[in-house]
N, C-alpha and C positions, 0 to 999 in steps of 0.2 A: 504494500500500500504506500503508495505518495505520501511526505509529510505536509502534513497541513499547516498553512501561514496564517490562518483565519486568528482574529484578535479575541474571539469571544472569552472569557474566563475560565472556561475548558483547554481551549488549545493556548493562548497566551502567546501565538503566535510562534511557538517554542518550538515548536519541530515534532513535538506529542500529542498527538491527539486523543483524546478521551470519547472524540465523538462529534463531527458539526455538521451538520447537513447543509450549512452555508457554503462552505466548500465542497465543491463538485468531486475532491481529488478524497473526500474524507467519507470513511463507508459507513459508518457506525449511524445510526440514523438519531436525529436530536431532535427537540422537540419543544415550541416557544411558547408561553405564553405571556400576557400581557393583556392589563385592562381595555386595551382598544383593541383585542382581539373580538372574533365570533367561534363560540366550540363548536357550528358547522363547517370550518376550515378545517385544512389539514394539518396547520400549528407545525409543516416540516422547513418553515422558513420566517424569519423575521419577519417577511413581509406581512405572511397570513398565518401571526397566530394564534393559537387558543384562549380565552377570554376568562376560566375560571380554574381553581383548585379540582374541583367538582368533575371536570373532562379529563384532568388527568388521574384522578383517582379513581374511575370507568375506564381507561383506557386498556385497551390490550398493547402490551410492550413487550417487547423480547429481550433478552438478556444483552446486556449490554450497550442499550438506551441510553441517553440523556434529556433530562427535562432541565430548561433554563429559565427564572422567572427574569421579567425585565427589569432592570436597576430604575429606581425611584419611583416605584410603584408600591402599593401596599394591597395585600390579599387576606381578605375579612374570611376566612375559610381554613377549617380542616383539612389537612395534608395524610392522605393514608396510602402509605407504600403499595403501590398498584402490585407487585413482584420484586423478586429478586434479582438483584445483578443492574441497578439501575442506578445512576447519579442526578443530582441534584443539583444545578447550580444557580448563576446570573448570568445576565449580558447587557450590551447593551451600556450605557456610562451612567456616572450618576451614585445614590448613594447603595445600597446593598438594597434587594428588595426586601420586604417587611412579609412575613407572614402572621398574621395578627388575630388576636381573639378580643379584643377592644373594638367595639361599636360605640358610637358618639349617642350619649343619652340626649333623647329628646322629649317633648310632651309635657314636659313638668308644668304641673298644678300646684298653684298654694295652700297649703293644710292651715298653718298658724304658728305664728309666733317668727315667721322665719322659715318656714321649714316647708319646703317644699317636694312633690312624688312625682315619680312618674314610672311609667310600667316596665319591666323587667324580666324577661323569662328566666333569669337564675341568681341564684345565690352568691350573688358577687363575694370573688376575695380581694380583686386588685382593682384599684379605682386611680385615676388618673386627672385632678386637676388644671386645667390649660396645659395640660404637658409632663406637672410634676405628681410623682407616686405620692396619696394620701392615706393615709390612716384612716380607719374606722373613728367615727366618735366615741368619745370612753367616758366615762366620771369616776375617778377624778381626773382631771385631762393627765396630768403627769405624775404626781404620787398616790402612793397604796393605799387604800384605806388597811383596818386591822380588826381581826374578831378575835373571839377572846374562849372558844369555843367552839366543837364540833361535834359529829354523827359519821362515823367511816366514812363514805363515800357518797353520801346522802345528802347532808345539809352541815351548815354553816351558823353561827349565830354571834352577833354583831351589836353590841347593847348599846352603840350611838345610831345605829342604821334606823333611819324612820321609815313607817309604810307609807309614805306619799313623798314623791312619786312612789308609784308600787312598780317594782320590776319584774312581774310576773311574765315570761315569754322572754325577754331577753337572755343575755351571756353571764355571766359570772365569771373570769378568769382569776385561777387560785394560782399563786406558786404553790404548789406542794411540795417541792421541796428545790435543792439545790439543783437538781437537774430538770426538773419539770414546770412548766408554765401549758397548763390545760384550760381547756373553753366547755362551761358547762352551760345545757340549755336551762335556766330557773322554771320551777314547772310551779314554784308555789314564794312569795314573800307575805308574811307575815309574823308581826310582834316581833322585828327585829332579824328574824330568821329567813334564810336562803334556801331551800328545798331545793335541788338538783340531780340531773340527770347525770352521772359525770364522763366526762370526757377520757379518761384514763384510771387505772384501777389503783393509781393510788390514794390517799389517803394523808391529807394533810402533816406537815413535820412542821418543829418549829425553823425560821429560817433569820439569824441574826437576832434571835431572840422573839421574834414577831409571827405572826398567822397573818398572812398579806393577801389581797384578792384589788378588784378594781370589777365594774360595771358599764356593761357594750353591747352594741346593737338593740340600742329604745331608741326610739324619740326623745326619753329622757337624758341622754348623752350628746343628744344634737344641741350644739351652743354657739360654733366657733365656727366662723364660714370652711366651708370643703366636709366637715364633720357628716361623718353618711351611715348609713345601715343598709342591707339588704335581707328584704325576708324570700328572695326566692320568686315573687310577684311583681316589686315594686322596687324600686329602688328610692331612698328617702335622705334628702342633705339640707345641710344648712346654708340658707343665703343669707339670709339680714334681709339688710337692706336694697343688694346687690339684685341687679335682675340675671333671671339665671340664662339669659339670652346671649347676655356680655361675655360668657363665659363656654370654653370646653368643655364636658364632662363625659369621660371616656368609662367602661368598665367591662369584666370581662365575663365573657359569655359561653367562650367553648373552653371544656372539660380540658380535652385533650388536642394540642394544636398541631402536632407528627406525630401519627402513630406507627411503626414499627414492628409488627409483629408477623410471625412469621416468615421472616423471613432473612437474607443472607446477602452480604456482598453490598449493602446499600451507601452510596456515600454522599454525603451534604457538604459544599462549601460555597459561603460568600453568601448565606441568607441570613436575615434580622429576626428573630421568633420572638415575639412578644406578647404579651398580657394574655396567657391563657387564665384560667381559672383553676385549673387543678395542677395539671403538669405540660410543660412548654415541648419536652421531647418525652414520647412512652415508647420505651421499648420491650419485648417480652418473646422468647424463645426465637430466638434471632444468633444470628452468628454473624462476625467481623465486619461489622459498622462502623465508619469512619464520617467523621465530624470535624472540618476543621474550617479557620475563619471564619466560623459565626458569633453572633451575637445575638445574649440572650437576656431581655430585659423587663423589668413588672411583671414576674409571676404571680399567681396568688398563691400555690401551694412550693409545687416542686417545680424546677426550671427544668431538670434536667433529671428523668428517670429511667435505671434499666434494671434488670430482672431475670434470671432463671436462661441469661445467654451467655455464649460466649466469644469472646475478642473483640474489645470496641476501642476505640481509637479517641480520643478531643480535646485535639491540638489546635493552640492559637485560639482560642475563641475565649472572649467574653463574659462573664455574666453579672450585672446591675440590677438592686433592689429587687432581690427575691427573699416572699417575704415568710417562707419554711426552708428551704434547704434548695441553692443553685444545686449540687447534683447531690442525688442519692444511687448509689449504682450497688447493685450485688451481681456482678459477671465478671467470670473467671478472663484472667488477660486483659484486665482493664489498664491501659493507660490515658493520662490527664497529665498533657506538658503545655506548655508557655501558655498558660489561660492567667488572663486576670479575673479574679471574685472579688466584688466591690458590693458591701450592704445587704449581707444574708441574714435572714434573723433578726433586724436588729427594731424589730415592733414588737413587744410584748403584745398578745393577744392577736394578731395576725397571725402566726405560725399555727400549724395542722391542731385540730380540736383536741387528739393523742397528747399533745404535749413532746411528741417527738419530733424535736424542731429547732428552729435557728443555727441550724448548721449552716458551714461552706461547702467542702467536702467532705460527703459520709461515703467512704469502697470500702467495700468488701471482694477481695479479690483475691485469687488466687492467682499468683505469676505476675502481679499487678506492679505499676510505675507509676509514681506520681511525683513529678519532676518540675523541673522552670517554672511555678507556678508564682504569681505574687494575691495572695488572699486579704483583705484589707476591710477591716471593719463586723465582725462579727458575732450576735446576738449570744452566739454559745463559743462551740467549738469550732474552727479552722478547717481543719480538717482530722480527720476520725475515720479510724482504719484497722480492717484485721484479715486473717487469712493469712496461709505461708505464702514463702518466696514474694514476699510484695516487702518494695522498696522508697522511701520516701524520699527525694533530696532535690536539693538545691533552688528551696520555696525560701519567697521571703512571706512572713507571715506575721501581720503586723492588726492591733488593737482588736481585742478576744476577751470576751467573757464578760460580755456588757451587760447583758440579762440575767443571766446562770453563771458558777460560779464552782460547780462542781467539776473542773475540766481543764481543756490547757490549748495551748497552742497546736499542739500534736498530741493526739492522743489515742490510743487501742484499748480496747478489752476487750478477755478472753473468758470463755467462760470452764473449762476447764483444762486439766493438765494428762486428761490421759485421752487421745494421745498427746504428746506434747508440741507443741509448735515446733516449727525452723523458719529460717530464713528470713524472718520480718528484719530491714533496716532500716533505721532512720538516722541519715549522717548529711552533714555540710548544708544544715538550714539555720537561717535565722529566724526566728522571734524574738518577735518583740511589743511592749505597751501592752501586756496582757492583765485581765484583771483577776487573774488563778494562777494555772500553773505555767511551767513552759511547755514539759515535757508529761509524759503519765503513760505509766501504765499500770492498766485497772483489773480487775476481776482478780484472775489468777494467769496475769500475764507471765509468760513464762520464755524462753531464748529468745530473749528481743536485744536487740543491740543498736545503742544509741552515742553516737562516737563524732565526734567535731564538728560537733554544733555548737553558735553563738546563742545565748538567753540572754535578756536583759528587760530591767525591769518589769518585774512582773508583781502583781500583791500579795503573791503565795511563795511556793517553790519554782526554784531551778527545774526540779525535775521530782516529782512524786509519784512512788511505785508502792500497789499495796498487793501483800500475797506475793511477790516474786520471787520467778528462782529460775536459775541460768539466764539470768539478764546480764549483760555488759553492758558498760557506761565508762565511756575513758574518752579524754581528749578532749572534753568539752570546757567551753567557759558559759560559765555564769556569773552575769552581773546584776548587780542592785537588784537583788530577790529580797522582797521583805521579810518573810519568814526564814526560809534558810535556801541554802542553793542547792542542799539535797536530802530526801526526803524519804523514808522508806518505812510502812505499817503494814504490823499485821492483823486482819480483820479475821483470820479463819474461815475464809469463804470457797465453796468451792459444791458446785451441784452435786458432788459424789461424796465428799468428805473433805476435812478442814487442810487447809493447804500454809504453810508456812513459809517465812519467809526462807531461803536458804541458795545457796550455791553462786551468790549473785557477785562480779567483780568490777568494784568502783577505783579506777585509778588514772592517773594522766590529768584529770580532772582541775579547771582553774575556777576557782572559786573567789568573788571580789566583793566585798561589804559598797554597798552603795550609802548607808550612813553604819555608826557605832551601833546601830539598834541589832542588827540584822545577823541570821547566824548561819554556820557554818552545815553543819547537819542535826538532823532529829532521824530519833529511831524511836517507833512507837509500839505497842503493844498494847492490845488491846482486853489480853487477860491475865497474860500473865508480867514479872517484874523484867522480864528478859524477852531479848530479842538478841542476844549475840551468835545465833545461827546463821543470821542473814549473809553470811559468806566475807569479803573479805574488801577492806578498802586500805589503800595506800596510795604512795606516789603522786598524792595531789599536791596541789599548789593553793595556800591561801594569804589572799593579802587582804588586809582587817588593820583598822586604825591601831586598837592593840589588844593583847591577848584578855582575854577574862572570862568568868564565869559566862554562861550563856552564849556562848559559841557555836558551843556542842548542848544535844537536850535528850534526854531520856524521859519518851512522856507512857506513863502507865494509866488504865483505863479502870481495871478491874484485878485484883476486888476492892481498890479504891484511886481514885483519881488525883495522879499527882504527876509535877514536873520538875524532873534533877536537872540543873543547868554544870557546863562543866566547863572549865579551859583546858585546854590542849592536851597539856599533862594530866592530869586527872581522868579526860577522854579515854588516852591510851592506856589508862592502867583499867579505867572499868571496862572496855569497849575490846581491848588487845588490838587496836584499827591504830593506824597512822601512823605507825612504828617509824616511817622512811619519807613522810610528809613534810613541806617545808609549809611555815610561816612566815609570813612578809609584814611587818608592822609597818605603816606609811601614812602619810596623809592626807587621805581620800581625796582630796578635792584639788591632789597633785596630781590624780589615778585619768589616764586616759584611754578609753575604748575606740579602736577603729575599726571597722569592719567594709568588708567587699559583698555586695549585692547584684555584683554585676557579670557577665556572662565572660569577662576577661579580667585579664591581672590590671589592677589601677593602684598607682601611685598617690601617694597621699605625703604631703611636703609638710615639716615641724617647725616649729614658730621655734623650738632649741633643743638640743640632744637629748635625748631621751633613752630609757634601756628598758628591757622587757624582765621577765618574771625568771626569767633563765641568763641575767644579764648579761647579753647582748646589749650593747649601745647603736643606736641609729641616730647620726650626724645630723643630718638636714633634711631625709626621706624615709617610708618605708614601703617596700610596696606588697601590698595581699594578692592572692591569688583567687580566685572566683569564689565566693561563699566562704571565706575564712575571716578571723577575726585577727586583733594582736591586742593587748592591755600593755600600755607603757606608763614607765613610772619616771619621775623628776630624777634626773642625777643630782 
């Protein structure tokens, strides 16, 4: 076959064709559409082609297809993989086409007070103001109310709550606890008390000392212009004074905006997926799907879902203000490189009614890669990950655990040890501005290895592991962790029998006080006085304004609750750890962090000489090499 010089986004004029029927010399047949098409044409040419989503999801295609939507067009329709073996792209110039689950509200009538309706065939999650992503209206717009009492999973009782308004039919969302934020339908308010339906099986905890909930989707929460509800019929927002004429109001309508199922060989680039209502990509018993340069923006649930497949590919793409989890993926051979996550989760009571929510990245993968990613701003977790031979690096992962608090930058659980994991890596990522941990691993994570990565400020640990064993931890720094830079409890948890902390090797390890307050490790135990099983630490590095008690911490749980604090020397004689460990006493506010986030070695020039933790001295530069860090101190 001739190669093809055609420009379209397919061939790129590159000499490979994928497929254009605009070139006479290119066999693969393609396939155009565009809103100033008719789907009674034959759609095998730019000139004449097909006019909706809807013809090509009827189409008969043979393997090896390509459909191209036109650039700066947008398509209010469902996309459903006609077969296998078919691509997806653009042509045409201009911006990416949009495939969109956002219809423009129109019809609004005024109810009262402000507050105007108009009709809706679904249950909107993501609403869209002249442009910008809104929230649901709540009360109290921004902080929690508190009760002081409950009923398992039942009801709530609140002794400042008055029944007028009454919120009988609206939301209730509870934190239940450090990991969960659930949406409960109220089936019943009175005398102070909350009746509900609940959204997830648990059962309220105390959290910071408090029983916290908030109240959404009433009229009674409509106050503040954009403020809206959906019951599924109508759609209900707050104007004022504002005429709602003046104004955009977009929201979303279809469930699922690609679907993907059954099928194999499918691949997407260069389209915009926006404002579905459930989930922006589904995919489900599907094999090696490939996604790249898209963008994925206003979901209401999930941006990005797949399932019970295997080998998917999604690279280079996008995804903004999704307001449950940008991707949730459980398929084997998943890789996720150069994507940026910008604004997942980060609306308490927008994410999934479960409470399983405000992720970035949640894989589960076997054989999986999640690489060059930059994740930025997230409601929970970054990214959350399990499965063997899956490898995590070279993310920057920056401001986490806005809402929830239970979690980290990176983070896995396992839920048991027999059999025992392999392969999981997490090496040469940065985190950072996180409001938990850096690093964790939870359940009974067990050979995980987590090795030269940069942490820094974070409001917990460096790195917190509960239950582990054969976990490695070496080479890392951790900076300005409030709590300590490394962390390890035992909870005795484990679906079969109690799993203990043991076999586990911390060394290499640079560990740096961001003020005097802040410590070095805690080992915890949760029954008994001891934990010196957990395997074996040495060979770290710590620099600390100066030594003292509460560096190191021995905290016991049961059979009574207490905290040993200890300095160095005392550590090693109760702990037998750090035998070959250096201390650096300096001060702090000499201490400087630099770190590389970028895909090559960059130079970073010193205001005046400086030497590292292994004194070396650097002159006038020093330069990092991609995803590493360096800590220099004052000569």
């Amino acid at each position: 076959m001739a190669l093809c010089t055609n420009t379209c986004d397919m061939c790129s004029g590159s000499g490979t064709s994928f497929g254009c029927s605009a070139d006479p010399e290119c066999s693969i047949p393609t396939y155009y559409v565009s809103n100033l098409g008719d789907d009674a044409n034959l759609g095998t040419t730019p000139a004449v082609p097909w006019k909706t989503l809807a013809r090509v999801n009827a189409a008969t295609l043979a393997a090896g297809d390509t459909v191209l939507l036109r650039r700066g067009e947008i398509f209010t329709e469902q996309l459903i993989s006609p077969r296998s073996s078919i691509t997806f792209g653009a042509y045409g110039t201009g911006a990416k086409p949009v495939i969109s689950g956002f219809r423009t509200v129109t019809g609004w009538i005024e109810q009262a007070n402000g507050i105007y309706s108009a009709p809706w065939p679904a249950d909107a999650n993501s609403v869209t103001v002249d442009g910008a992503p809104t929230p649901m209206g709540r009360y109290p717009k921004t902080e929690w109310l508190t009760f002081e009492s409950f009923v398992g999973t039942t009801s709530i009782a609140d002794n400042q709550l008055v029944d007028s308004p009454n919120w009988t039919g609206a939301e209730v969302v509870i934190k239940k606890n450090n990991w969960t934020i659930d949406r409960n339908l109220i089936t019943e308010h009175r005398d102070g008390t909350i009746t509900y339906a609940s959204g997830s099986t648990y059962s309220p905890v105390l959290v910071n000392g408090v029983f916290s909930y908030f109240l959404q989707r009433s009229a009674n929460a409509l106050t503040e212009f954009g403020d809206w509800y959906s019951t599924g019929e109508h759609l209900f927002m707050y104007f004022g004074a504002n005429n709602p004429s003046d104004h955009t109001i977009k929201a979303s309508v279809i469930d699922k905006l690609i679907d993907i199922s059954y099928r194999n060989s499918n691949t997407f680039k260069d389209l915009s997926i926006e404002g579905s209502n459930n989930f922006g990509v589904y995919i489900y018993l599907s094999e090696n799907i490939f996604f790249q340069n898209c963008d994925f923006t206003n979901h209401g649930d999930v941006a990005f879902w797949g399932g019970s497949s295997n080998i998917l590919t999604v690279d280079g793409c996008t995804f903004d203000n999704t307001n449950g989890i940008a991707m949730n993926v459980n398929v084997k051979t998943t890789a996720v490189r150069n994507c940026h996550v910008n604004n997942s989760g980060m609306i308490a009571g927008m994410g999934n009614k479960s409470g399983a929510s405000y992720y970035g990245l949640k894989i589960r993968s076997a054989d999986g890669i999640i690489e060059n990613n930059v994740i930025t701003n997230s409601g929970y977790i970054p990214i959350i990950f399990s499965n063997n031979n899956i490898k995590i690096r070279h993310n920057k992962v920056d401001n986490f655990c806005n809402l929830l608090t239970d979690g980290a930058g990176i983070y896995t659980y396992i839920e048991t040890t027999n059999p025992p994991s392999m392969g999981q890596e997490v090496y040469n990522n940065i985190v950072m501005n996180g409001g938990a941990n850096g690093l964790y691993s939870d359940g009974v994570s067990n050979h995980v290895s987590f090795y030269n990565n940069t942490i820094m400020n974070m409001a917990k640990n460096g790195i917190h592991m509960n239950n582990p064993t054969s976990n490695l931890v070496y080479n890392n720094t951790f900076y300005n962790c409030t709590k300590f830079g490394m962390s390890i409890q035992n909870l005795y948890q484990d679906t079969e029998y109690w799993v203990m902390a043991a076999e586990n090797s911390l060394y290499g390890n640079l560990i740096v006080q961001g003020s005097n307050t802040q410590g070095i490790m805690e080992l915890c135990d949760g029954r008994t006085y001891s934990i010196g099983g957990f395997g074996t630490s040495d060979n770290n590095t710590f620099i600390v304004e100066s030594d003292g008690p509460g560096l190191f911490s021995a905290l016991h749980v049961l059979p009574s609750y207490s905290v040993v604090p200890y300095d160095l020397t005392d550590w090693r004689v109760f702990s037998g750890q750090e035998a070959n460990s250096t201390l650096i006493p300096t001060t702090l506010s000499d201490v400087q962090l630099l770190y590389n986030d970028t895909s090559e070695d960059k130079v970073f020039p010193l205001d005046a000489p400086m030497t590292d933790a292994e004194g070396v001295e650097y002159e006038s530069s020093v330069t990092l090499a991609p995803f590493s860090s360096i800590v220099l101190l004052a000569l």
